[in-house]
C-alpha positions as a Markdown table, in Angstrom:
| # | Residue | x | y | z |
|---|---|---|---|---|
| 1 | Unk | 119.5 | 181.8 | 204.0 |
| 2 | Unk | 117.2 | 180.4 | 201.4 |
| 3 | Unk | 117.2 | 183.4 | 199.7 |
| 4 | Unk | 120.6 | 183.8 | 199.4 |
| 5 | Unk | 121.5 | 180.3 | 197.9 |
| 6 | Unk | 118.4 | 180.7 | 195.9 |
| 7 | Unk | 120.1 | 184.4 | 194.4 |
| 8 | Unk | 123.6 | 182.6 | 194.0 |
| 9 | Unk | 122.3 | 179.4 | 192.2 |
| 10 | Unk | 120.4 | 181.7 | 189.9 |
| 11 | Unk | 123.8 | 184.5 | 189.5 |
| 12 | Unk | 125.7 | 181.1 | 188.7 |
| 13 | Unk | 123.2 | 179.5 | 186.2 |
| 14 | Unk | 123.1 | 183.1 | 183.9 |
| 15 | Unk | 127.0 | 183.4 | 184.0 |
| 16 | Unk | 126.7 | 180.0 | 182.9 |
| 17 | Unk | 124.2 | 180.6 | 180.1 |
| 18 | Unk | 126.4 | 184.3 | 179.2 |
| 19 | Unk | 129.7 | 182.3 | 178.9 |
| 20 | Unk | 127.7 | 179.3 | 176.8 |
| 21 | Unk | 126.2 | 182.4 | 174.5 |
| 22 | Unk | 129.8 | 184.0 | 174.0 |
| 23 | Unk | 131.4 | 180.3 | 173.1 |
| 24 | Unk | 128.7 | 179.5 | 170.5 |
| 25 | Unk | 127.6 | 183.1 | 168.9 |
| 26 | Unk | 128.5 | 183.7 | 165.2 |
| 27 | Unk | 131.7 | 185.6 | 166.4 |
| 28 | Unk | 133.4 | 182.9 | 168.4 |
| 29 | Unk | 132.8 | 180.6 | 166.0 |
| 30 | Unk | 134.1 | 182.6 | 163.1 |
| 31 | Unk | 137.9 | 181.4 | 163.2 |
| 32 | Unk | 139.5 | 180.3 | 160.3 |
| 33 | Unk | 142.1 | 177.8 | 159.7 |
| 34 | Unk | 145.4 | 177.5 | 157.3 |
| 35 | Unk | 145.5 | 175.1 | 154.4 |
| 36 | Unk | 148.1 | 173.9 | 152.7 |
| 37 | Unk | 147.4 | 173.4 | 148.7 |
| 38 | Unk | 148.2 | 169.8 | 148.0 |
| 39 | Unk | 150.3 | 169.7 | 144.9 |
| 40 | Unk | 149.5 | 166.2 | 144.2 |
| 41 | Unk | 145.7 | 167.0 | 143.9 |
| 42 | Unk | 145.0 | 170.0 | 142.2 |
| 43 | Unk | 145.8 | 171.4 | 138.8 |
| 44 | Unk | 144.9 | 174.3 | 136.3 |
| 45 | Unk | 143.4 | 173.1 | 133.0 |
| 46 | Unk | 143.6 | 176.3 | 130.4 |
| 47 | Unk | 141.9 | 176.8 | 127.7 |
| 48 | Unk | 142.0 | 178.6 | 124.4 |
| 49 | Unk | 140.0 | 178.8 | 121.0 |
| 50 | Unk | 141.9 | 177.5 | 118.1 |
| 51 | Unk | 140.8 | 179.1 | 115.0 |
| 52 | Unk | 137.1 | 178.4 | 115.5 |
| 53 | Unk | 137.6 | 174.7 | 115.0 |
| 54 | Unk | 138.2 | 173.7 | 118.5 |
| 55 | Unk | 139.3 | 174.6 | 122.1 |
| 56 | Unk | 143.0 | 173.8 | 123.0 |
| 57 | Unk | 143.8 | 172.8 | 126.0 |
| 58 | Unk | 146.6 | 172.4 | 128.5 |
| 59 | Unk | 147.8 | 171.4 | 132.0 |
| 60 | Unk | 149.4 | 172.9 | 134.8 |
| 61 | Unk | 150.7 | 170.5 | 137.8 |
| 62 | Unk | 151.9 | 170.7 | 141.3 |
| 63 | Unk | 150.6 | 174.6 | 142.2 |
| 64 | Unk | 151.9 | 175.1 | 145.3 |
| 65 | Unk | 150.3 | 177.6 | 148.4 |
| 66 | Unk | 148.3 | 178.4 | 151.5 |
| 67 | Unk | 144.5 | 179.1 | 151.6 |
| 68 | Unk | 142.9 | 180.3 | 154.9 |
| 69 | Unk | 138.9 | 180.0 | 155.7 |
| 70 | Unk | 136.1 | 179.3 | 158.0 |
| 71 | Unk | 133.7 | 177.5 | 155.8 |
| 72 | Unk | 130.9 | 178.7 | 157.9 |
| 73 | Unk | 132.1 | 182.3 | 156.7 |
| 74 | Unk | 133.9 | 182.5 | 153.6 |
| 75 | Unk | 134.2 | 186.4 | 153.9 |
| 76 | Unk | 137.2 | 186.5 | 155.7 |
| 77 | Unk | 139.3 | 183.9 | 153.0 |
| 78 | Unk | 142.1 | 184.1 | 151.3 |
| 79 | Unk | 144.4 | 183.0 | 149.2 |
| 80 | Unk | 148.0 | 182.8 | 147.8 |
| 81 | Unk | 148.8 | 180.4 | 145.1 |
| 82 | Unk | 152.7 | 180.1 | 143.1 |
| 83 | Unk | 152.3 | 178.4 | 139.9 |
| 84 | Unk | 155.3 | 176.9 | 138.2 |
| 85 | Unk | 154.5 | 177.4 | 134.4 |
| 86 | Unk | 157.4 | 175.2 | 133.6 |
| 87 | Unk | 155.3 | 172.6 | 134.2 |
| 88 | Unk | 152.9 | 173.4 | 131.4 |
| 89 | Unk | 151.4 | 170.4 | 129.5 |
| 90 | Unk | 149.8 | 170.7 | 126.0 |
| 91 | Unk | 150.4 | 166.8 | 125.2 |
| 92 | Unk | 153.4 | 167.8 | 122.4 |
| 93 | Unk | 157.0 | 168.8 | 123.1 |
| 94 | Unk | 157.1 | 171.1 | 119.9 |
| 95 | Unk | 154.2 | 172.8 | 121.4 |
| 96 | Unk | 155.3 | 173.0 | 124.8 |
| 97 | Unk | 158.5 | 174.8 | 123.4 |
| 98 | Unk | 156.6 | 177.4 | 121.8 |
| 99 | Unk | 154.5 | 178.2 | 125.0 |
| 100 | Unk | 158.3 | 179.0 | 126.4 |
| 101 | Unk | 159.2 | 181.2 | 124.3 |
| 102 | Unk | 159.0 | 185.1 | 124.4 |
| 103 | Unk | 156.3 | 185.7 | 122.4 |
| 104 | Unk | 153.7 | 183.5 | 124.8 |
| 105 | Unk | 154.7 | 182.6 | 128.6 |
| 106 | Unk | 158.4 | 184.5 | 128.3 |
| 107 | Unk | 159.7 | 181.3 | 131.1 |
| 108 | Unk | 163.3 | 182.5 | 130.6 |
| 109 | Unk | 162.5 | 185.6 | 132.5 |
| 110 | Unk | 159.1 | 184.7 | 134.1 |
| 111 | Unk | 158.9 | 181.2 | 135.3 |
| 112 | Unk | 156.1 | 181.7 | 138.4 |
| 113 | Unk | 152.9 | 183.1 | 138.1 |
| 114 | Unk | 151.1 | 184.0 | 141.3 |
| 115 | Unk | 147.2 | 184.6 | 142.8 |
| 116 | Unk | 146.5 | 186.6 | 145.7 |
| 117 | Unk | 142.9 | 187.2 | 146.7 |
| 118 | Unk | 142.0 | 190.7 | 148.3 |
| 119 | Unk | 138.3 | 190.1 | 148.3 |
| 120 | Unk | 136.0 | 187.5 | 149.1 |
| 121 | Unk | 132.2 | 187.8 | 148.1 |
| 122 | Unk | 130.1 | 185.3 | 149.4 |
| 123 | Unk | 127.1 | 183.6 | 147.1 |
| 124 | Unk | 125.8 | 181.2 | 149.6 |
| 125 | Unk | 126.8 | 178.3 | 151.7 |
| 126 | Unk | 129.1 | 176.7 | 149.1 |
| 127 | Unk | 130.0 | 179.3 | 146.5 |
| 128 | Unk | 131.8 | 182.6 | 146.3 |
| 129 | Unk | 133.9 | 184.6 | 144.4 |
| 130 | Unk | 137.7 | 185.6 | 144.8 |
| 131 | Unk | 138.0 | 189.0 | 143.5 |
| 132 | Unk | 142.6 | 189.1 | 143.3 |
| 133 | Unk | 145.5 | 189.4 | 141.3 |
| 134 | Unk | 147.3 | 187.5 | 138.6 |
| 135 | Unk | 150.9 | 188.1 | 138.2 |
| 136 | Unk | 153.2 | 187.0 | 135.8 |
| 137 | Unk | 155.2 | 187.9 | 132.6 |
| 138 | Unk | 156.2 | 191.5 | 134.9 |
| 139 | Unk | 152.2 | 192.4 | 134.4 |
| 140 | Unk | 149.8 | 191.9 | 137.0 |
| 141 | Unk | 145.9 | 192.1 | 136.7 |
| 142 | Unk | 142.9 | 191.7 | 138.3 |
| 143 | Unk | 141.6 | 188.4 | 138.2 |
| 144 | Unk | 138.1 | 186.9 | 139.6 |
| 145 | Unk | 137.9 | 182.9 | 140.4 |
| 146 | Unk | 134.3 | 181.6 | 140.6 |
| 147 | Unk | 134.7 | 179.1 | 143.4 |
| 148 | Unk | 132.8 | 176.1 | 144.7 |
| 149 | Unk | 133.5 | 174.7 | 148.0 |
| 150 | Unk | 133.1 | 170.7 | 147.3 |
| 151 | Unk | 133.4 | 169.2 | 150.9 |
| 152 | Unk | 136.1 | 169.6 | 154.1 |
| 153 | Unk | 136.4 | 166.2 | 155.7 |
| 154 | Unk | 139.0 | 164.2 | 157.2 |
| 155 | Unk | 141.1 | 162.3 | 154.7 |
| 156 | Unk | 140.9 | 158.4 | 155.1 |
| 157 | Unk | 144.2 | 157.6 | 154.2 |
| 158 | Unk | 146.2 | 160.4 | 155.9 |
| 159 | Unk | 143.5 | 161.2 | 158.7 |
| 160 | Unk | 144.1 | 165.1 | 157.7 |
| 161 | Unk | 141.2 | 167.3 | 157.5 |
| 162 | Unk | 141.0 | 168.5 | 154.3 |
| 163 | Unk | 139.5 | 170.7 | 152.2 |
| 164 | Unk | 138.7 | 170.4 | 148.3 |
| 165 | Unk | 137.4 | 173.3 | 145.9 |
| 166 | Unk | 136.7 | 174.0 | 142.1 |
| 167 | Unk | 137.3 | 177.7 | 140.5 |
| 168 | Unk | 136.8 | 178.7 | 137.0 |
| 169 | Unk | 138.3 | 182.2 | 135.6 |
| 170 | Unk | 139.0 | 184.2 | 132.3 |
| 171 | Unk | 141.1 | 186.6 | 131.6 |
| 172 | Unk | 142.9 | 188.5 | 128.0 |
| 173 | Unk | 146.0 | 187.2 | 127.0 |
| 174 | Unk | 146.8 | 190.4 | 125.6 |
| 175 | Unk | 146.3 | 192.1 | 128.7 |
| 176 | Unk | 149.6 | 190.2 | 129.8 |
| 177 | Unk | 151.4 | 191.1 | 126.9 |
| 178 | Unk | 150.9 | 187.9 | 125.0 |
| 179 | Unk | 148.8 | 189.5 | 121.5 |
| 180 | Unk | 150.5 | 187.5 | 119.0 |
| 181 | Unk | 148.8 | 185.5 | 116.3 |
| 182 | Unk | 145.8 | 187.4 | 117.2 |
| 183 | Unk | 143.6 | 185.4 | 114.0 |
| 184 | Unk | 144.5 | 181.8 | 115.5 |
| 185 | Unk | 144.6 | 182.2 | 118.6 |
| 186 | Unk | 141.3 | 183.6 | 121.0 |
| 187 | Unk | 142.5 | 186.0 | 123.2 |
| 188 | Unk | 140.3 | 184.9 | 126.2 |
| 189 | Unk | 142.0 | 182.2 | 128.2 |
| 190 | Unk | 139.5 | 180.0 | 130.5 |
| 191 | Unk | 140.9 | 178.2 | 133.7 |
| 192 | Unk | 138.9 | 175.3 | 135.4 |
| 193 | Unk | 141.0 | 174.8 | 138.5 |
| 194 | Unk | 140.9 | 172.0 | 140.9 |
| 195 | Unk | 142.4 | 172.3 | 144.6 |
| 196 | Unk | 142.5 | 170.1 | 147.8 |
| 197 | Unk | 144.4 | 171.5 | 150.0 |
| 198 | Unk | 145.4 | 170.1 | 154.0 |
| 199 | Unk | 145.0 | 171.8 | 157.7 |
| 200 | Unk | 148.3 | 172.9 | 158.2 |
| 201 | Unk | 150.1 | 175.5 | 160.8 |
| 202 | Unk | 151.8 | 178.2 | 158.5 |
| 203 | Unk | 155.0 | 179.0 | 159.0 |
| 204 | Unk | 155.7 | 182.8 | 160.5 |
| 205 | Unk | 158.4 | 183.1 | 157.5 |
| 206 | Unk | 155.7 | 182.2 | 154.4 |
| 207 | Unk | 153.3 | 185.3 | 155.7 |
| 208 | Unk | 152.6 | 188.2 | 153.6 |
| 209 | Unk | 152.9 | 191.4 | 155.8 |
| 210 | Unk | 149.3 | 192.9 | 156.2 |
């Protein structure tokens, strides 16, 4: 009788052990979570050479979108981001008018422009690059964001856990159609972006099939 209870104590303690293995390995634990971007928090600053003399620069506000990650695997992220590029700031009405017009950002016919990541590559713990596409103007190219993961925490003031990053990216202006004034104006554009987004349930009906 011994025996027995001895052999079931022991059958008991290894399912035990197996089931605590199988909650805790690398795979159980890889699960990801939606994030809502934060409007209020994050912004786009862009940057442009000016002739030699100088580097202009301008805002973007209030981008709007859902990240998904597990920041003990950044592999399986991703991102979708819709940026209103009405609300581009470069600290001067007159100028902001030109930056509407056809020859530049075409807002008329083309007033979102849009990031979707296909392809995470990991760097380590807290960096990793976003290999996607940037759409806007009817042109859409590839587009690479070199991201740092700040900190995910829960929020003092509104007790959500949330998430912040920074990203920097360059791409051709020409490549989006925009190769006017070609001796004034550099044709790279530089982005430093700055997100916080908050743990959110998506909605089934914002989803991109596949």
């Amino acid at each position: 009788m011994a025996q027995i209870l001895t052999a079931q104590i022991l059958n008991r303690a290894s399912l035990v052990a197996a089931l605590a293995v199988g909650l805790y390995s690398p795979i159980a634990l890889a699960r990801g979570h939606d994030y809502q971007i934060d409007p209020v928090h994050s912004r786009i600053v862009v940057r442009a050479e000016h002739l030699g003399f100088s580097h202009a620069q301008g805002t973007v506000s209030n981008p709007n979108g859902w990240l998904f990650f597990d920041p003990r695997d950044f592999s399986t992220a991703r991102a979708e981001v819709d940026i209103d590029l009405r609300r581009f700031d470069f600290g001067d009405a007159k100028w902001n008018e030109k930056l509407a017009s056809r020859t530049w950002l075409q807002l008329e016919s083309s007033p979102t422009a849009r990031f979707v990541s296909e392809h995470i590559e990991p760097i380590d713990e807290h960096r990793f690059k976003a290999h996607g596409v940037l759409s806007f103007r009817g042109t859409s190219q590839p587009l690479t964001l070199n991201v740092r993961f700040n900190r995910l925490a829960r929020h003092p003031l509104t007790l959500k856990r949330t998430a912040g990053f920074s990203a920097t990216a360059s791409f051709s202006r020409a490549a989006f159609g925009m190769d006017a004034w070609k001796s004034m104006v550099g044709d790279q554009i530089d982005l430093q972006i700055e997100v916080e987004a908050q743990r959110k349930r998506r909605p089934e009906s914002t989803e991109t099939a596949g």
